[in-house]
N, C-alpha and C positions, 0 to 999 in steps of 0.2 A: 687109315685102313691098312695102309704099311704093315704095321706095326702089329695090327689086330692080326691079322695070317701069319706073321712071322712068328706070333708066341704060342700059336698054334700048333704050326710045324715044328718051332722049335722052344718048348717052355723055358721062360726065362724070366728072373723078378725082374729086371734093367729094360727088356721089354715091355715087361708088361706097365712098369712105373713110367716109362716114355710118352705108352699110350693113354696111360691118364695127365702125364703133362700136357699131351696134345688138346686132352677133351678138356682139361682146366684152361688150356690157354682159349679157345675158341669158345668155352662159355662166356668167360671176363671180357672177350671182346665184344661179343655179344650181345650184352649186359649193359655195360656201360660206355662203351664208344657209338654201338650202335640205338639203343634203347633210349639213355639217359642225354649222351652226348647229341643227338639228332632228335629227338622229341622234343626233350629240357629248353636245351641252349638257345633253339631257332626261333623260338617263343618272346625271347628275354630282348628288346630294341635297346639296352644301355649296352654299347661295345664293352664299356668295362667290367660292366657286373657279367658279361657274357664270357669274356675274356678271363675273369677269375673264379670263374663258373668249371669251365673247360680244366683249367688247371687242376682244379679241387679236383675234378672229377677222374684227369689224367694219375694224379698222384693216386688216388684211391682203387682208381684199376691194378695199377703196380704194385700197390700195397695188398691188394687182396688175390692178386697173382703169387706174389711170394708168400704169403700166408700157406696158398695149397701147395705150391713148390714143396715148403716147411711140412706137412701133412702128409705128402706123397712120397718124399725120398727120407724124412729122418724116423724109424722104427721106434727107438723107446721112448716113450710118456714124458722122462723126465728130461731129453734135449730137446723133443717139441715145446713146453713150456718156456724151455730157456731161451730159445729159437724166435717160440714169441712173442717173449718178453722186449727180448732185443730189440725186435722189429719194429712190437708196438710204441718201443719208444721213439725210435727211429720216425716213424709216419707221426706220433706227435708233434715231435721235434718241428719236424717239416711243414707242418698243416697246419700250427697253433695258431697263430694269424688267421688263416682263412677259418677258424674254426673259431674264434672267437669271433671276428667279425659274423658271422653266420650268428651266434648267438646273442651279439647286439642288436643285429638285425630283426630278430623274432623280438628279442624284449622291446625295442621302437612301437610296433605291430601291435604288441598286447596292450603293453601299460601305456602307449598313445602319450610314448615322453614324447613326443611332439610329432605336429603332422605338416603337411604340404602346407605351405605357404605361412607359418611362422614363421617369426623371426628369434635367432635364440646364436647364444654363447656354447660353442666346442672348442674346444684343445685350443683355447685362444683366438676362435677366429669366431667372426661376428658376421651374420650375414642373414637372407632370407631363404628357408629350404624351399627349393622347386622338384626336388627328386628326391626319393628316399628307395636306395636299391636293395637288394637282397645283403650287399655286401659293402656299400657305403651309403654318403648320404650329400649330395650335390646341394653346396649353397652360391646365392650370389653377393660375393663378397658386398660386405658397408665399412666404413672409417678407413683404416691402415691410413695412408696421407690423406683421407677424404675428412674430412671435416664434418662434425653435423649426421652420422648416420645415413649418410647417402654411400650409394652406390661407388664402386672403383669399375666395374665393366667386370672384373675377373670371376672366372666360375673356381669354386675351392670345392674338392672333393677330398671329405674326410670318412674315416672307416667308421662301421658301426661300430667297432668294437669300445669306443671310445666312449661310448653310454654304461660301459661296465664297472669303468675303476674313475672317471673322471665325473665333473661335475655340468649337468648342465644347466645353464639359464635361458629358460621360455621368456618371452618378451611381450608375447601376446596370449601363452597359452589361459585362458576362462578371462582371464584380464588385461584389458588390450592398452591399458593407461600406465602412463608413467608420472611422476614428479620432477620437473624442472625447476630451474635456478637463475635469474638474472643478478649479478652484483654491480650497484650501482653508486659510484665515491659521490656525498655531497659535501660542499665545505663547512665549514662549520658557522659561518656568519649566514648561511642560508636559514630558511623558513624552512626548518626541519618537518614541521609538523604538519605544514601545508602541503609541501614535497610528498608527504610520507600519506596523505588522503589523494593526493592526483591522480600517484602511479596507483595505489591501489583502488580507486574503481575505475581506472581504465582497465586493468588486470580482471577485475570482478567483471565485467561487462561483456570482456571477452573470452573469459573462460566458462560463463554460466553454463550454457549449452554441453560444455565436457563434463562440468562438477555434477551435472543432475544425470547424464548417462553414467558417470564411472557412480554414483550412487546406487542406481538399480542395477547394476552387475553387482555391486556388493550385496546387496539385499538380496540375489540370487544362488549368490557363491555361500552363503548364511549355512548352509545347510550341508555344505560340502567339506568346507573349510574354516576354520575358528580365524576368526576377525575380531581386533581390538576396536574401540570405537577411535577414529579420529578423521580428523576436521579433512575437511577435500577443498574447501574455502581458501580462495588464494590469503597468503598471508608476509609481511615483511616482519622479516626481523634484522635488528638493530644495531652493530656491532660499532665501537671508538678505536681508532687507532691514533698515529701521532699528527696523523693529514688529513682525515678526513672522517665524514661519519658516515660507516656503509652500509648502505639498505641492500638486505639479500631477499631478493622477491621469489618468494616460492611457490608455482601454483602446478597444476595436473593438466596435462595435457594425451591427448590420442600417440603411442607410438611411433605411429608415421609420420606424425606431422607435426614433432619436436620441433625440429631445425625452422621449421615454417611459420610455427607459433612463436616461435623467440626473436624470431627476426622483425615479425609482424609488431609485438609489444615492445622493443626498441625503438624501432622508429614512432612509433605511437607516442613512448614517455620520454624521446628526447625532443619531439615536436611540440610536446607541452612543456617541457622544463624550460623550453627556450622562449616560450609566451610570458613567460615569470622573471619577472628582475628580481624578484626575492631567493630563486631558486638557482643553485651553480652546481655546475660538476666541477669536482676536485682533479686536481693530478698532481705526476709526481714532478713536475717541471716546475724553474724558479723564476720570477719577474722580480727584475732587476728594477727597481723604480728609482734609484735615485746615486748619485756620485759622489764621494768625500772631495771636497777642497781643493785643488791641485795647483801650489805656489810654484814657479820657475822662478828662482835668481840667479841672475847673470852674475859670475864668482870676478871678484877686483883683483888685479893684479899689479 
């Protein structure tokens, strides 16, 4: 108001440009510390998305502060542009992370690259999402030293923005199954073929119940997604090396319960191979069965 009487009494351009710095600085405050920053932020229970919220919204105040700074004191058309230019590259510069992640964010949202409580592949890390924020996306880490798809305890918070340029892997997204793998060495004096019907309906026995649900998700996904025909039927195949002959058992199992199904069909078909005298696991260790001849004579002197 200073300002206002003073160009009054005494007209002046430096005045009166003061006075609209004053009314530009007190709308920006306004606007966005008190409007966006206390409405927005107080809303938002993730400290961090709250916390990178705040910031966005700090740098965006100062950035549109100096915009009308730029507006207010520089007169020709053709330094204001330049003025701008600068700027705007400048608040690019500064914001592009927050500004991309913002727009990983919204594409998550739309195209439902995946939701709360999938399990799925980012920037390398593997885990199950419990959070999906405005500006990242909170998982509970699985593997790193853990074995088996289970849990480490640790929470991993990756950016959205990483949905833009990188690739993701859904794990359960429409189709919650996956294909596992047991390799099992037999010797070659064993009853290959006998071997080779045990493990497989013990496998058929215990997988029926998954092969006939991940069935009808396929029949359902028919319509959404082009699908080749193939078998869901556990299946062994056959491979020779120079020790042993290796049966790879392959069957579908539920996501979740990989590590639990494989450990289950382990003990299953080492508890049978071991009813069978026909039937041996191979390894890569040697048995020594027997000694060359060994003469001492006492030398004559």
């Amino acid at each position: 108001m200073l300002l206002v009487f003073a160009n009054l009494r005494y007209p002046n351009q430096y005045l009166e440009k003061g006075f609209y710095t004053c009314l530009a600085s007190a709308v920006v405050y306004l606007l966005f510390e008190v409007l966006l920053e206390e409405l927005v932020t107080k809303r938002i229970k993730v400290s961090k998305t709250r916390y990178s919220l705040r910031k966005f919204i700090s740098v965006l105040s100062l950035a549109t502060f100096a915009l009308a700074l730029v507006g207010i004191w520089i007169v020709e058309a053709q330094n204001i542009l330049i003025a701008f230019g600068l700027i705007g590259a400048g608040v690019a510069i500064a914001v592009q992370d927050i500004f991309k992640n913002f727009i990983g964010g919204i594409m998550i949202f739309i195209n439902g690259i995946y939701h709360v409580g999938d399990r799925i592949e980012i920037n390398k890390k593997f885990g199950d999402v419990i959070d999906i924020g405005l500006l990242y996306t909170t998982l509970m880490e699985i593997r790193e030293w853990i074995a088996g798809d289970q849990a480490t305890g640790r929470l991993v918070t990756v950016p959205n923005g990483a949905v833009l340029a990188g690739t993701i892997q859904n794990y359960t997204r429409d189709f919650g199954f996956i294909w596992d793998e047991i390799a099992i060495p037999i010797t070659y004096d064993s009853n290959w073929n006998e071997a080779k019907a045990k493990i497989l309906d013990i496998v058929r026995k215990e997988t029926k119940q998954m092969s006939e649900s991940a069935e009808k998700t396929i029949v359902e996904l028919e319509g959404k997604y082009y699908f080749t025909k193939r078998s869901l039927e556990p299946e062994i195949f056959i491979s020779l090396t120079d020790n042993w002959i290796n049966f790879g058992i392959r069957y579908i199992t539920e996501v979740r319960q990989r590590r639990f199904l494989h450990d289950k069909l382990s003990r299953m078909i080492l508890s049978e191979i071991e009813k069978s005298e026909k039937i041996k696991i191979a390894s890569a260790t040697l048995n020594i069965t027997d000694f060359p001849p060994i003469n001492l004579q006492k030398e004559q002197f």
